[in-house]
Structures are given as structure tokens and as C-alpha cells.
N, C-alpha and C positions, 0 to 999 in steps of 0.2 A: 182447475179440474176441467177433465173435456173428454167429451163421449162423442160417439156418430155413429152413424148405422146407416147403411145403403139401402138404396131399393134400385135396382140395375147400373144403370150410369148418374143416379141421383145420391147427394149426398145430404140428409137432416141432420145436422149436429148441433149441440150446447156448447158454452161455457160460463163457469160460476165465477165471477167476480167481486167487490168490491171497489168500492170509491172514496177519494177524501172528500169527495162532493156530496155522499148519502151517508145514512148510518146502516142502512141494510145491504145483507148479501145478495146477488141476484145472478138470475141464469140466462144469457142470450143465446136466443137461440135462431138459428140460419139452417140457410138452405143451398144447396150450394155454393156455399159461403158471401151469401147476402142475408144480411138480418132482417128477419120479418118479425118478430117479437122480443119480449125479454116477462120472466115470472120472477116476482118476489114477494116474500111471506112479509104479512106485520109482527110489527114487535112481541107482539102476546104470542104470534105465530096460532092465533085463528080464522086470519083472513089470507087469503091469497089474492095479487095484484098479475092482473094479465095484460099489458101493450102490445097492441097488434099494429107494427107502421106499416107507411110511412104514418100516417094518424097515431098523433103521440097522446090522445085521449087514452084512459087505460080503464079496466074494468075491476071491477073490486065482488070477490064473492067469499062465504062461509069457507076456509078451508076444509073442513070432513064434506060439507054437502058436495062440494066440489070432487072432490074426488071419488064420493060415492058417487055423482053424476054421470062422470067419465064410465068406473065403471059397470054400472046399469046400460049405458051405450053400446059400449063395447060387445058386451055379454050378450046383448038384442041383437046387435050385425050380426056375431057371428051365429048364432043360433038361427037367426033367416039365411046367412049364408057363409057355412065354416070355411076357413082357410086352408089350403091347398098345401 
């Protein structure tokens, strides 16, 4: 799978993979087409794993909190400043 989305002459895109190296699915993601991260869920699928490189340390949080986080964020930018 593989998604991307512009913003002028920039390109953010994913893709979902697998490995015979892991048991989980995971999504890397770049930027014009240099990898700066990769997300993947745990097994129970209620944590969510974030690596941000080149630092191959990775961060580990609640999946729902996480995603409520995100969008509690989001909802505050645009509400200090909507989008055009």
C-alpha cells in the first residue's frame, strides 16, 4: 500500500509493509522520498510504536491516547488559526 500528498513541490508519503525479520505490519514514512520515520501498532494493537531517524531509538505510546492527542492538536491550530 502507498499514499502521498503534496504540499507545492514537497512530497510526504507512506508505505505499509512487512518483514520476515518482524512479526508486525508497519508504515514508513518519507519525505521526499527520504525516510524520516516508520509507525507500527502492538500485537494487542493498544500501543502504538513511533521511530523518528536517523535515531533508531523509537517511542512507545497508548494507541487511543495517541490519537486523541493528535487530535486535540490539531483542533487547537486550527481554531487559533483556520486553514485557507
Amino acid at each position: 500500500m502507498f499514499a502521498n500528498d503534496w504540499w507545492g513541490d514537497f512530497m510526504l508519503e507512506y508505505s505499509v509493509g512487512s518483514s520476515l525479520s518482524r512479526d508486525d505490519l508497519y508504515a514508513e514514512l518519507s519525505f521526499n522520498d527520504v525516510q524520516w520515520g516508520e509507525i507500527s501498532l502492538s500485537e494487542d494493537k493498544k500501543e502504538v510504536k513511533i521511530i523518528i531517524y536517523p535515531d533508531s531509538d523509537f517511542l512507545e505510546f497508548n494507541y487511543s491516547e495517541f490519537l486523541l492527542l493528535i487530535e486535540k492538536a490539531k483542533d487547537h491550530l486550527l481554531r487559533l488559526e483556520p486553514l485557507v
